[in-house]
C-alpha angles and dihedrals in degrees: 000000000000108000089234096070097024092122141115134201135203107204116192115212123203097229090209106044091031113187147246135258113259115255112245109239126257101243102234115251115244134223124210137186135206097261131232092286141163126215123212118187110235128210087253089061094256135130126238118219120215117184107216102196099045105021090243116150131208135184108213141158118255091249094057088047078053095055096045093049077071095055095064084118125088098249140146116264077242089059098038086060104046089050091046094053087044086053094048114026100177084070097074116136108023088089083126093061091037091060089045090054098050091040081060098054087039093060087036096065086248096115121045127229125229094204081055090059102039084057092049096059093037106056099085098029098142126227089222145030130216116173124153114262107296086204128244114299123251107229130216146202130188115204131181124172091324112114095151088050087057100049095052089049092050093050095051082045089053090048109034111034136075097230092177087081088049117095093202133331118215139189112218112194133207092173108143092186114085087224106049084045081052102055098040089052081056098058104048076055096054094035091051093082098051098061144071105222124060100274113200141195108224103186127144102297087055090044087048092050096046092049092049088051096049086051093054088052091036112032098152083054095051086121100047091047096049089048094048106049104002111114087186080073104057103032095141087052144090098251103195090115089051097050091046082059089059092052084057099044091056099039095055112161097351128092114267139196112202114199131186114234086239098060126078138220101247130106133231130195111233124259106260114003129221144184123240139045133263145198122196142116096235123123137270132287109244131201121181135225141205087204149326094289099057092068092039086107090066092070118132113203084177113097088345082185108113086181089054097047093051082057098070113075091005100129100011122134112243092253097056092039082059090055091044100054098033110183102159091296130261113319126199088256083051088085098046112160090003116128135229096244090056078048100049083063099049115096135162092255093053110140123234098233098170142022125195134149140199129290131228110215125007107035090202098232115140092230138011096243081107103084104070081069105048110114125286109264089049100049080055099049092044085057096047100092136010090242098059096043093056083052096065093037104044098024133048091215107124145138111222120172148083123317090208136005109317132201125189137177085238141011120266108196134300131179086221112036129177120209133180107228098182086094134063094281106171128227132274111238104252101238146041130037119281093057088143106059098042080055082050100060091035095057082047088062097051092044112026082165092053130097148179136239121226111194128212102240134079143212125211114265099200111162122199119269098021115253129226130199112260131201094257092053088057096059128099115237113192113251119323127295131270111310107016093093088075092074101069094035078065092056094047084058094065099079079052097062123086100169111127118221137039099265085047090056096043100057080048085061094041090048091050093057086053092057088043089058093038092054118115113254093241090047086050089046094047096050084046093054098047091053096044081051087047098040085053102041090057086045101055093044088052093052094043089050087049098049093046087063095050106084092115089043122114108264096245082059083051094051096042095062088036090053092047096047083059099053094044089056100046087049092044075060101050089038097054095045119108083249108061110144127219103242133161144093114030095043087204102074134037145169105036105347091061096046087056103046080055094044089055093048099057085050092053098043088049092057084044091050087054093048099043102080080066095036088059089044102048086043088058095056090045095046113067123150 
């Protein structure tokens, strides 16, 4: 008898209770997705298939490459199906051949299986952890012209977290006015004596002594450094991006939570929980409000400590964050809409680079256009009813976040954000909005195997005075303006890249903003319209798409996507004339002179990106605390 099923079992039966039969299983569904695969193009007029992960071959027609090429998403054959026949309608009908064809691939190591990689991860996920002590964080808060923000933040800190477990706090501000300087410098005073941790002012006579201090170590990087953290520099600009280098700067080697002063220190359950754990790099969940009150019954009074809670997976490897949140492992369905290049790049020893969670209020979007594009389920939910639709679009009251445990090949945006900066984390860019994300797709440079946790809880964004959508905020603007597009186009850099570790990386990513400042301006011009082009053209489809599935919708929800495919369509036009003009941030220049000013500030943050791995180094023996 084969050793496997040598066995025998005695079973007792109660006699009076009896006892019923065992239910058979329900097999679990799985979920594949169109592997990392090559396609060579054969005499017969056929295309050979190399899987480059696994080494696996396979002889197709050009039509059924075409239709995989749709399949790159982790999906159910059921839902392969169903979005290939919505793709092709003309295919109705031949499901039948559609499901023999992926159940080919499928058994030909073409197609990869979600139930495969789960196990994979999974295999060694440990039940314990023993590391040696991380360290306590350094905590950080970035203040600008907000005195009445930070109060309220310093007092939830006060009440709600642990900082003994804190090494320092800071507040770095970025304040310009003398009285606004002048009152936040009052309370760090007033808050110092109420933690248990050093709590420090870092205004504009600390950030000129430290600098001072970097360029005595770093002459020959006087220039990087200035660029970098002087807020002298870049007096006309927004700054976020500069302060966050200074949290850096102070937090060398050490872990670090960065919080906005509009946020507070309080922690709210999501909106609706769920078991499991997911990886992905779609978007958020989102839930809307009328105001404040109506998500008061989220509250958590259990571990109201949002530091405490980034602590806990921040610097984990994927495998022993698995073991620390639990919830039942990955699943096949855990990787829905992933794709099998993010999860080329997933292994068990992943880091946890970064932590962030979801926020309850202001989302902290610049506009609302956003919300033809939130997930499913929550585009459904935001349509069901007059009254939440005129939530999202009169009130930034929202809940955006993870209903579970969320890994992602790169960080989207948190009002309170943990990093572990005992690795090579890179700079922000000084100046302009969307920092974080350009960070995003940076750290996801250095680190390609790297991810970030987003955790399914949430803390209130209120900002002072409360802010309302305007029109202007409702309206559809074609694309982004000059220079956003190169974010993205240094995202697209990383797959070019072959360079192995983090500083490697890092002088790529150096040597491609030179090229970036050394471009010609019609070359620049050219890349920014055809992302501006790009950028509409996917807009306009969603909205339509959107707008075809509206019928039941209340009428404002109606007006608002035909408004915007107006305007997309107006500004395609404008975008594609012989006279399309260069315009963007600042707002004060455009054409050449603010291609130049671009162009000079890509040369100077590549010269900043080579400078920065002895800029960090020479901050940590400087600051010591």
């Amino acid at each position: 008898m084969n050793k496997k099923t040598d066995f025998s079992l005695d079973i007792t039966v109660d006699p009076v209770g009896g006892f019923s039969p065992v239910k058979p299983v329900k097999p679990v569904t799985d979920w594949f997705a169109f592997d990392l695969c090559r396609a060579y193009p054969m005499p017969d007029g056929n295309l050979l298939l190399h899987n480059t992960r696994s080494g696996q071959r396979a002889m197709v027609m050009p039509e059924v490459y075409s239709t995989l090429m749709n399949c790159v998403q982790f999906r159910t054959l059921d839902e392969h199906i169903a979005n290939i026949i919505d793709l092709n309608p003309g295919m109705q009908g031949q499901q039948s051949d559609i499901r023999r064809v992926l159940q080919t691939m499928v058994d030909a190591g073409i197609m990869l299986s979600a139930k495969k990689v789960s196990e994979d991860l999974t295999r060694d996920t440990p039940g314990s952890i023993a590391h040696e002590d991380p360290g306590k964080p350094v905590v950080v808060i970035i203040t600008w012209e907000r005195p009445e923000a930070l109060e309220r933040l310093l007092k939830s800190i006060a009440s709600n977290c642990n900082s003994e477990n804190f090494h320092c706090l800071y507040v770095v501000d970025d304040s310009r006015e003398v009285d606004a300087i002048n009152h936040n410098q009052s309370l760090v005073k007033k808050f110092a004596v109420e933690m248990d941790a050093p709590l420090h002012y870092f205004g504009q006579q600390e950030q000129t002594v430290l600098l001072a201090e970097l360029v005595e170590h770093l002459p020959g990087h006087e220039n990087a450094i200035r660029f970098l953290a002087d807020q002298s520099r870049w007096r006309d600009h927004w700054t976020s991006g500069l302060a966050r280098n200074l949290a850096l700067l102070l937090s060398c080697d050490r872990r670090l939570v960065m919080l906005d002063d509009d946020t507070v220190c309080d922690v709210y359950n999501p909106v609706r929980p769920g078991l499991g754990i997911t990886f992905s790099d779609e978007p958020r969940d989102a839930e809307f409000f009328n105001c404040e009150q109506d998500w008061a019954t989220y509250h958590q009074s259990l571990n109201p400590d949002p530091v405490d809670r980034h602590m806990q997976c921040l610097g984990l490897s994927f495998s022993e964050a698995l073991g620390v949140l639990g919830q039942d492992g990955l699943k096949p369905a855990s990787f829905a809409n992933a794709t099998a290049l993010q999860i080329s790049e997933l292994r068990p020893d992943s880091t946890v680079l970064m932590t962030e969670c979801g926020s309850f209020g202001c989302p902290g979007t610049g506009g609302n256009t956003w919300l033809p594009f939130i997930p499913s389920g929550s585009l459904e939910r935001l349509t069901s009813s007059e009254q939440k639709t005129s939530n999202a679009l009169k009130h930034r009251m929202a809940w955006t976040g993870r209903n579970q445990p969320h890994f992602a090949p790169r960080p989207n945006m948190s009002q309170i954000t943990g990093f572990d900066n005992r690795h090579q984390l890179p700079p922000y860019l000084p100046i302009i909005r969307g920092e974080d994300r350009l960070f995003g797709y940076m750290l996801d440079y250095l680190f390609p195997t790297g991810i970030s946790l987003d955790y399914p809880w949430a803390i209130p964004h209120l900002p002072i005075p409360e802010r309302e959508w305007s029109a202007q905020d409702r309206k559809f603007v074609l694309g982004e303006s000059f220079p956003f597009f190169f974010f993205e186009q240094a995202h697209a850099q990383k797959s070019s890249c072959l360079a192995q570790t983090p500083l490697e990386r890092l002088s790529s990513l150096s040597a491609w903003f030179n090229d970036l400042a050394a471009a010609s301006d019609d070359s620049l011009v050219a890349v920014f319209r055809d992302r501006v082009l790009n950028d509409g053209a996917e807009q306009l489809q969603k909205l339509n798409e959107v707008l075809k599935g509206a019928d039941s919708a209340a009428a404002e929800w109606r007006d608002y996507l035909k408004e915007g495919i107006a305007r997309l369509n107006s500004d395609m036009d404008r975008a594609s004339s012989e006279h399309f003009s260069v315009k963007g941030l600042p707002g004060t220049m455009e054409g050449a002179e603010l291609i130049g000013f671009w162009k000079q500030t890509w040369a100077g943050f590549a010269d900043a990106l080579s400078a920065w791995p002895e800029i960090r180094k020479a901050a940590a023996e400087i600051v010591k605390v």
